[in-house]
TORKOL-4160 file (C-alpha; in steps of 0.2 Angstrom, whole numbers, padded with zeros to 4 digits, m for minus):
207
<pt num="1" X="0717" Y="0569" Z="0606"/>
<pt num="2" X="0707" Y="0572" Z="0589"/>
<pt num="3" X="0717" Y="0566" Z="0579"/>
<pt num="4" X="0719" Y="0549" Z="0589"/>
<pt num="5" X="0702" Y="0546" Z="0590"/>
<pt num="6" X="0700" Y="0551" Z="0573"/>
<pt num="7" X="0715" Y="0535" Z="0567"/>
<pt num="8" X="0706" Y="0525" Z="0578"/>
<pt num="9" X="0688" Y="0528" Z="0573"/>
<pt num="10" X="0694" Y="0526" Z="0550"/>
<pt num="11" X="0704" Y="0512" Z="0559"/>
<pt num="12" X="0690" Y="0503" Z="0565"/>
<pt num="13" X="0679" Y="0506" Z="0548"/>
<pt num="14" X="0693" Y="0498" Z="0541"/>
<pt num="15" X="0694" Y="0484" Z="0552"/>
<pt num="16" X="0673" Y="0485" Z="0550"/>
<pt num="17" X="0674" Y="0482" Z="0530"/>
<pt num="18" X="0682" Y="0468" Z="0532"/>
<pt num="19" X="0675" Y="0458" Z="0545"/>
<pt num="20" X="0659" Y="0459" Z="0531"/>
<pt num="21" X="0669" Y="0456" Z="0516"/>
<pt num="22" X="0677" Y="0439" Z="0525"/>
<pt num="23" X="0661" Y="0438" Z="0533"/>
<pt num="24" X="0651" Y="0436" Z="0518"/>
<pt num="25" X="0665" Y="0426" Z="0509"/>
<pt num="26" X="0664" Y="0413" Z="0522"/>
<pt num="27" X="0644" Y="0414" Z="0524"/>
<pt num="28" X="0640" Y="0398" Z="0516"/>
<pt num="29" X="0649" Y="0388" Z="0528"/>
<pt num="30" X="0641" Y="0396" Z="0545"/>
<pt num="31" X="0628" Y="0385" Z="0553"/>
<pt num="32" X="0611" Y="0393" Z="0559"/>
<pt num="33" X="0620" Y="0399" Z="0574"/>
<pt num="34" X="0633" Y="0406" Z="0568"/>
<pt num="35" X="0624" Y="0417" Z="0555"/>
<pt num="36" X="0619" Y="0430" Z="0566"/>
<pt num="37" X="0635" Y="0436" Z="0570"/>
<pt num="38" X="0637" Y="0441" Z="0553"/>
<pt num="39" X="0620" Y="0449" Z="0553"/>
<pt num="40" X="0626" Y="0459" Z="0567"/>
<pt num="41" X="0643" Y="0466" Z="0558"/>
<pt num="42" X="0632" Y="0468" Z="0541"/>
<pt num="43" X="0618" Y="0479" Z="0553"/>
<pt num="44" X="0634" Y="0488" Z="0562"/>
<pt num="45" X="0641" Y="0494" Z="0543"/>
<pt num="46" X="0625" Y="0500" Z="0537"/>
<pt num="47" X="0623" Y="0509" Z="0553"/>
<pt num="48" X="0640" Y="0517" Z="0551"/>
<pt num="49" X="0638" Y="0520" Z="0532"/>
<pt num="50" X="0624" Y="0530" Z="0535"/>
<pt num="51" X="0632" Y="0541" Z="0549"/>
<pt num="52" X="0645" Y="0545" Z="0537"/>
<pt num="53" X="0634" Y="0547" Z="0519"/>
<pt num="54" X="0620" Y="0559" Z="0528"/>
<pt num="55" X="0632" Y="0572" Z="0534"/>
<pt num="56" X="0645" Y="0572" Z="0518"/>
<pt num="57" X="0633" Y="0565" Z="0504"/>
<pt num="58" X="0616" Y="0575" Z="0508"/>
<pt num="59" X="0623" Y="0587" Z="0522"/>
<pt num="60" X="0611" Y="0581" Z="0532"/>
<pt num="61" X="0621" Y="0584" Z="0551"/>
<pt num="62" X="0612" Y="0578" Z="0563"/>
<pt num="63" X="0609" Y="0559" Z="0562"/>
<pt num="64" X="0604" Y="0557" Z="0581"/>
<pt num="65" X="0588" Y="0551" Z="0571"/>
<pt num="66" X="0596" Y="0533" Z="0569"/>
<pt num="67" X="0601" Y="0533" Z="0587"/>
<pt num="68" X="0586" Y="0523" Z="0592"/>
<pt num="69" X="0586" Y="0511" Z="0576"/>
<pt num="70" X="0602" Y="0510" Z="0581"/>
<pt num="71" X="0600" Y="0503" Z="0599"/>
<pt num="72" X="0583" Y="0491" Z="0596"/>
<pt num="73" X="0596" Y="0483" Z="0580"/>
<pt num="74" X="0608" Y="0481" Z="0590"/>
<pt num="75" X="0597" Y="0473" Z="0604"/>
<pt num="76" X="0588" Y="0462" Z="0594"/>
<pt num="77" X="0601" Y="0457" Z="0584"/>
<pt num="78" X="0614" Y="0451" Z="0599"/>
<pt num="79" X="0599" Y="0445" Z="0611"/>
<pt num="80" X="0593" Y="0433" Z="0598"/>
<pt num="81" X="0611" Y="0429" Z="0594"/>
<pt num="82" X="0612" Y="0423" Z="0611"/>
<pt num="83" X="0596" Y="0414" Z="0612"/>
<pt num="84" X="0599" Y="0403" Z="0601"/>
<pt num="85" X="0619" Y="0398" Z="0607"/>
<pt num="86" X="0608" Y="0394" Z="0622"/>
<pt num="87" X="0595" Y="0383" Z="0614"/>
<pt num="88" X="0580" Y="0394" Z="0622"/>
<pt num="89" X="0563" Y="0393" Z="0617"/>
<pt num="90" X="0558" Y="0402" Z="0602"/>
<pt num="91" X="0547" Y="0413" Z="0611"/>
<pt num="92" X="0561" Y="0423" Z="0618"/>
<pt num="93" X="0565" Y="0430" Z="0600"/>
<pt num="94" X="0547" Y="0433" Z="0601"/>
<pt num="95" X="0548" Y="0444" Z="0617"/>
<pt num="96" X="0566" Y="0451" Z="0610"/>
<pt num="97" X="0556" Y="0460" Z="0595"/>
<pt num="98" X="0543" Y="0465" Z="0605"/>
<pt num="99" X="0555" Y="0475" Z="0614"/>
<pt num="100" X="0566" Y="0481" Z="0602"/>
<pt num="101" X="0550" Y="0487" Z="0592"/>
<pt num="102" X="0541" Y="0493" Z="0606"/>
<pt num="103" X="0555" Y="0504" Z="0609"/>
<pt num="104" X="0557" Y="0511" Z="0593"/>
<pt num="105" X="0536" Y="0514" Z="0592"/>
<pt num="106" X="0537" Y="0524" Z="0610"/>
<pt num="107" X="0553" Y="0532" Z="0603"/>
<pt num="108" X="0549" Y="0539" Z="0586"/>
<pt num="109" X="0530" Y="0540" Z="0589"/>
<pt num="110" X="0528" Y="0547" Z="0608"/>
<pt num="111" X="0547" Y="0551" Z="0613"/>
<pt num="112" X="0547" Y="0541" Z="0626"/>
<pt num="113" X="0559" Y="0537" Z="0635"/>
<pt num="114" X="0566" Y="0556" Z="0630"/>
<pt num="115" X="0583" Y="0552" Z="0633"/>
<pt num="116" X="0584" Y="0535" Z="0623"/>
<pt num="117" X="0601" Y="0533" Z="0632"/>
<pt num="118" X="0591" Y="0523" Z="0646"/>
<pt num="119" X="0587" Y="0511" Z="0634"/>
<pt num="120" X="0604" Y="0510" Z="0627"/>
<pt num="121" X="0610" Y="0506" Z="0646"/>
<pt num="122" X="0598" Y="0494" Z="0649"/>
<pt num="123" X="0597" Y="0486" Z="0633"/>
<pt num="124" X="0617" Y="0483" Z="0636"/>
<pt num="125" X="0616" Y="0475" Z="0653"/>
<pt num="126" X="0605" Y="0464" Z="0645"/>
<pt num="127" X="0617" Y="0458" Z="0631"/>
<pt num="128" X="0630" Y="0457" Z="0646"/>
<pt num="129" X="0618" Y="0445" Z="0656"/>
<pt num="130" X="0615" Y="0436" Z="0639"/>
<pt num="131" X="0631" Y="0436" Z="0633"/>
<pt num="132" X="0641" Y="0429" Z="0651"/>
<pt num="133" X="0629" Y="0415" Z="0655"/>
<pt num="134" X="0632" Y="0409" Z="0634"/>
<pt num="135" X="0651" Y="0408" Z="0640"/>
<pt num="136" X="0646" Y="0399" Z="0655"/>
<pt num="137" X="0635" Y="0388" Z="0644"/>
<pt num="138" X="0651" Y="0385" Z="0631"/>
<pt num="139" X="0665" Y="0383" Z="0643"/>
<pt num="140" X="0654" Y="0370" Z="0653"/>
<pt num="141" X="0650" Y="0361" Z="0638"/>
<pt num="142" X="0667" Y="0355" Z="0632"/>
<pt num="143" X="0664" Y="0341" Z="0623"/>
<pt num="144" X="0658" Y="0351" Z="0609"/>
<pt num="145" X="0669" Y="0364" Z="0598"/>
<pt num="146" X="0665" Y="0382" Z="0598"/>
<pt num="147" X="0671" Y="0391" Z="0584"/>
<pt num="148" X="0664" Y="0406" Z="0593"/>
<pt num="149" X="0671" Y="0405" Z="0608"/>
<pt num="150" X="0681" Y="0421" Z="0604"/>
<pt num="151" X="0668" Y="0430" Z="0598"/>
<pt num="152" X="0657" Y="0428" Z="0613"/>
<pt num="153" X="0673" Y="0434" Z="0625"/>
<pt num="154" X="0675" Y="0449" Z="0616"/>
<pt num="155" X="0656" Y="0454" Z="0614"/>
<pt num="156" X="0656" Y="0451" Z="0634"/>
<pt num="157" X="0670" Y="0462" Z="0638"/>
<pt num="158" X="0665" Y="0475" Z="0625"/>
<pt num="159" X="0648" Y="0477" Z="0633"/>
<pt num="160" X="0653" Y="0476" Z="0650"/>
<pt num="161" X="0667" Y="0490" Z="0649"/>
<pt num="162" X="0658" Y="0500" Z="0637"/>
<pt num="163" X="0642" Y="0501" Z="0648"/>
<pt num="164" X="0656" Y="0508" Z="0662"/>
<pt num="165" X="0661" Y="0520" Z="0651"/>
<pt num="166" X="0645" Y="0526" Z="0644"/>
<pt num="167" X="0637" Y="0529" Z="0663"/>
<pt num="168" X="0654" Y="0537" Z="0670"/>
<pt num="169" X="0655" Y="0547" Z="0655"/>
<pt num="170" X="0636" Y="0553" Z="0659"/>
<pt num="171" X="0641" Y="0556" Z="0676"/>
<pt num="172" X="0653" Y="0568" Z="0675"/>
<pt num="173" X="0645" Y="0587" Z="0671"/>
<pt num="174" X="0659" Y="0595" Z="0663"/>
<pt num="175" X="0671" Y="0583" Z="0651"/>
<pt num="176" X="0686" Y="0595" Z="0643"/>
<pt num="177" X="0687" Y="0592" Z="0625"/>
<pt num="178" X="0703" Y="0582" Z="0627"/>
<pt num="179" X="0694" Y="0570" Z="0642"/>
<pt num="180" X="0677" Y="0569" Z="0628"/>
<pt num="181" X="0691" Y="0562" Z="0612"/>
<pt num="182" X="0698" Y="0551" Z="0626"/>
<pt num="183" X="0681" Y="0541" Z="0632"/>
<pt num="184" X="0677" Y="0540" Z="0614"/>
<pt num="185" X="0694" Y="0533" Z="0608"/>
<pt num="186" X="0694" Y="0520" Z="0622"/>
<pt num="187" X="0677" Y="0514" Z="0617"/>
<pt num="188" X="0683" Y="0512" Z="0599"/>
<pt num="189" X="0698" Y="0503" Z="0604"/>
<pt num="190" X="0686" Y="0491" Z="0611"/>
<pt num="191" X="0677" Y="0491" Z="0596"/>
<pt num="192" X="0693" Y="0487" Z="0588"/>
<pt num="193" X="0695" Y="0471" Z="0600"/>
<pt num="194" X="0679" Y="0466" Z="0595"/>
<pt num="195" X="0683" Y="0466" Z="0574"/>
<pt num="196" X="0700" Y="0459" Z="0576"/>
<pt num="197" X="0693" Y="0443" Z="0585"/>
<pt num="198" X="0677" Y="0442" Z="0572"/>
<pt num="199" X="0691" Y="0444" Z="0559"/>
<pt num="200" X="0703" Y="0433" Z="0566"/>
<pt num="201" X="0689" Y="0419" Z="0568"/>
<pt num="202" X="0682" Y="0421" Z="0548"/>
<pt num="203" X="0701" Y="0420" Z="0543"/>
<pt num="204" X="0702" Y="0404" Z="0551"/>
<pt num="205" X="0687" Y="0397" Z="0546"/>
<pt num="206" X="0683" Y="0380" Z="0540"/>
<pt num="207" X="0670" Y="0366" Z="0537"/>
């Protein structure tokens, strides 16, 4: 089961290269709300460029220091993606960095919440909330053509099963080694879901 997860997990920083490369060829021709999803896979390679320099580069093991950068990124980063496919008022990007920054101050400086995987729940159900009523929003509206439409899907069904599997996997005390590599691969597949439809969408892209 370690060496599946381990296919899936160099399969999907393969996938992950190059949604950016295709992503950044194609940049010039996103419109202001389509440029964020870019930002995202751009933020989601750095991310996993430093998980995987740190421990090999400068033997530094334990990374779980990016955790939080990790989920306030990832937060403000989709939430705003959102807003804005929603025509909201600007001050809910406002409120967006506050929360993402306010997290990462009470993390790093007070250690609170002191499991930050609360935050990474919560900041998850709101992307799902976010993310459903966009769809709702474009399928209603269908005089006008989302080249997105995709990728809002797959971010939805990503974040929804993944949340599932996140709290299930925090529900149960004892995971065998084998049942561990299996929760982790099924999340990447998801993962994998969400690049090929990124990918798929910048291939056919167009002005």
């Amino acid at each position: 089961m370690a060496d599946l997860y381990k296919a899936i997990l160099f399969l999907n920083y393969g996938l992950l290269l190059s949604v950016l490369f295709l992503g950044a060829a194609r940049y010039r021709i996103l419109n202001n709300k389509e440029k964020p999803y870019f930002y995202y896979i751009a933020f989601l390679f750095f991310i996993e460029l430093l998980n995987f320099v740190l421990p090999y580069v400068f033997r530094l093991n334990d990374t779980s220091f990016l955790y939080p950068f990790y989920i306030a990124g990832e937060f403000f980063l989709l939430t705003g993606l959102m807003i804005r496919r929603l025509n909201l008022p600007q001050y809910f990007l406002i409120v967006s960095a506050a929360l993402a920054v306010g997290f990462m101050v009470s993390k790093y400086g007070f250690n609170d919440p002191a499991n930050a995987d609360i935050a990474k729940v919560i900041s998850n159900i709101i992307i799902i909330c976010l993310s459903g009523l966009t769809l709702i929003h474009e399928i209603k509206n269908t005089s006008f053509q989302n080249r997105f439409l995709l990728a809002d899907a797959s971010i939805f069904f990503y974040y929804s099963v993944s949340v599932f599997i996140f709290i299930i996997q925090h529900q149960i005390a004892n995971l065998s080694e084998n049942d561990y590599y299996l929760i982790l691969s099924a999340n990447n597949i998801l993962s994998s879901i969400l690049y090929c439809s990124l990918l798929y969408i910048f291939i056919r892209l167009k002005k």
